[in-house]
C-alpha positions in Angstrom: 21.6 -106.4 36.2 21.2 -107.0 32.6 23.8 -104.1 31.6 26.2 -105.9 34.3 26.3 -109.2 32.6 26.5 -107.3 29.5 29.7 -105.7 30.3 30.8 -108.7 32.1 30.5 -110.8 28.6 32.4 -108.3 26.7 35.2 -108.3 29.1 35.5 -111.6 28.8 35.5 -111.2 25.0 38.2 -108.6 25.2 40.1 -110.9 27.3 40.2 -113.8 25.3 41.5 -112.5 21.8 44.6 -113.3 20.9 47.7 -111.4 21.3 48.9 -110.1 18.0 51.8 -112.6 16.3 54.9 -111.5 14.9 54.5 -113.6 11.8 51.5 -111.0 11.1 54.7 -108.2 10.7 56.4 -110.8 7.5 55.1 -108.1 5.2 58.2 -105.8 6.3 60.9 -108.7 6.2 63.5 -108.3 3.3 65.9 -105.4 2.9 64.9 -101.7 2.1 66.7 -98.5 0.4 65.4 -95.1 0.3 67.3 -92.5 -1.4 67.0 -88.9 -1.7 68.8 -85.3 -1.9 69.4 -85.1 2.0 70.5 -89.2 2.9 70.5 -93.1 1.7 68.7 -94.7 4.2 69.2 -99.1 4.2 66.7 -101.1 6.4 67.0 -104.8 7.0 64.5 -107.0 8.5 64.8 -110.4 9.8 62.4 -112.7 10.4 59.3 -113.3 11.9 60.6 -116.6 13.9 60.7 -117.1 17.6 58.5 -114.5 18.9 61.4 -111.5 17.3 61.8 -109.6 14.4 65.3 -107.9 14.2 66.4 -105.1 11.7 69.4 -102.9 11.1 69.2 -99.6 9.5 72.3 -97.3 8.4 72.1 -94.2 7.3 74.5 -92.0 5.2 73.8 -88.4 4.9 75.3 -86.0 2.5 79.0 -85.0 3.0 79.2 -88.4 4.0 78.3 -88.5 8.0 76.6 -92.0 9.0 74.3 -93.2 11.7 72.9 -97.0 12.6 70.5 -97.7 14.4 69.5 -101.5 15.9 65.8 -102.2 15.8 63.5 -105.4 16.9 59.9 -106.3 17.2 59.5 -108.5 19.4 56.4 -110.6 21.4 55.9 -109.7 25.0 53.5 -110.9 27.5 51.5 -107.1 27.1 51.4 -107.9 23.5 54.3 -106.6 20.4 56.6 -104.2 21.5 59.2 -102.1 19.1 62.8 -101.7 20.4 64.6 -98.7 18.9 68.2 -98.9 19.9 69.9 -95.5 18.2 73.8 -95.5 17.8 73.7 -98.9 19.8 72.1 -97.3 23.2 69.7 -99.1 25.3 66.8 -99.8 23.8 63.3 -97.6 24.3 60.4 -99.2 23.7 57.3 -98.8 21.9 54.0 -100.3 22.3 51.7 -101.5 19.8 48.8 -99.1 19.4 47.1 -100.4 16.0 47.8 -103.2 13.5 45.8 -103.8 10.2 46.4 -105.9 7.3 49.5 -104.5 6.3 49.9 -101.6 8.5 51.2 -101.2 12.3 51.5 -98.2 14.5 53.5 -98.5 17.8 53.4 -95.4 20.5 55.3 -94.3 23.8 53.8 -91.0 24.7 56.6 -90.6 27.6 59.7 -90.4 25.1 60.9 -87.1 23.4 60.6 -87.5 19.7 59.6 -89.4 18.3 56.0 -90.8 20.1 54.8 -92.6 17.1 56.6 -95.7 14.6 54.8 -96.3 11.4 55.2 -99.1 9.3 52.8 -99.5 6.2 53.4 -100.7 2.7 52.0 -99.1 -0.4 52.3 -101.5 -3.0 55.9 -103.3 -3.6 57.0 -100.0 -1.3 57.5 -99.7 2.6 56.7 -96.6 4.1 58.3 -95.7 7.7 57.0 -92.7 9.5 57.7 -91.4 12.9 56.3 -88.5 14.7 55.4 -86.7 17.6 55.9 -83.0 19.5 59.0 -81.9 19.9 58.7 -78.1 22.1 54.9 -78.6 21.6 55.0 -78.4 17.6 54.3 -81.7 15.5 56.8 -83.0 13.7 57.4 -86.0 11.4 59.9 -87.4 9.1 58.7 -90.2 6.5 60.8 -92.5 4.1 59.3 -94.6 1.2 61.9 -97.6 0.8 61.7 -99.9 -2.3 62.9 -103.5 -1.4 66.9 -104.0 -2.3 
């Protein structure tokens, strides 16, 4: 009986923290540049307001071939939820798995590659990470951005 009502009270403790707020994400608002041999990557965030964080990033690889990419982070009722939308397709979405201080890890173990979006900052730096299997081999890709 006693281990009942225990799990019953922390239950009802899980159940009744909050959902994670956007305005916890304003760490990652501004815009970002990361340059290197193989591209010049540009990441702007906007916001936190009303529930949505939106961001574009464009990308310019060498002999001069480009890419965009639409992002958002955005509150749902299952908690924050990242929105990739690559070349302007629909969007996939990515849960939120982890958040710390100034770090925040969203997943969707059911898309190809990548599974994992990282977002942490080091310093005056953002980092970006994502990663996941791709033919059952781990595989990442990672850029360090300094704010523009």
């Amino acid at each position: 009986m006693r281990f009942a009502l225990l799990l019953f009270l922390v239950s009802v403790n899980a159940l009744a923290q909050p959902a994670a707020k956007i305005e916890t994400l304003d760490w990652m608002s501004g815009t970002w540049l990361s340059e290197s041999a193989r591209a010049k990557v540009a990441e702007t965030w906007l916001g936190p307001g009303n529930g949505l964080m939106v961001a574009a990033n464009l990308t310019t690889f060498g002999g001069g071939r480009r890419s965009f990419e639409f992002l958002r982070i955005a509150e749902t009722p299952e908690g924050l939820s990242y929105l990739a939308s690559p070349g302007g397709r629909p969007p996939v979405e990515f849960k939120l798995k982890e958040l710390g201080e100034r770090r925040v890890v969203f997943e969707n173990v059911a898309h190809d590659f990548p599974q994992r979006i990282l977002y942490w900052r080091e310093g005056e730096a953002l980092v970006a990470r994502v990663e996941g299997k791709v033919k059952g081999e781990e595989k990442a890709e990672q850029w360090r951005f300094e704010r523009r």
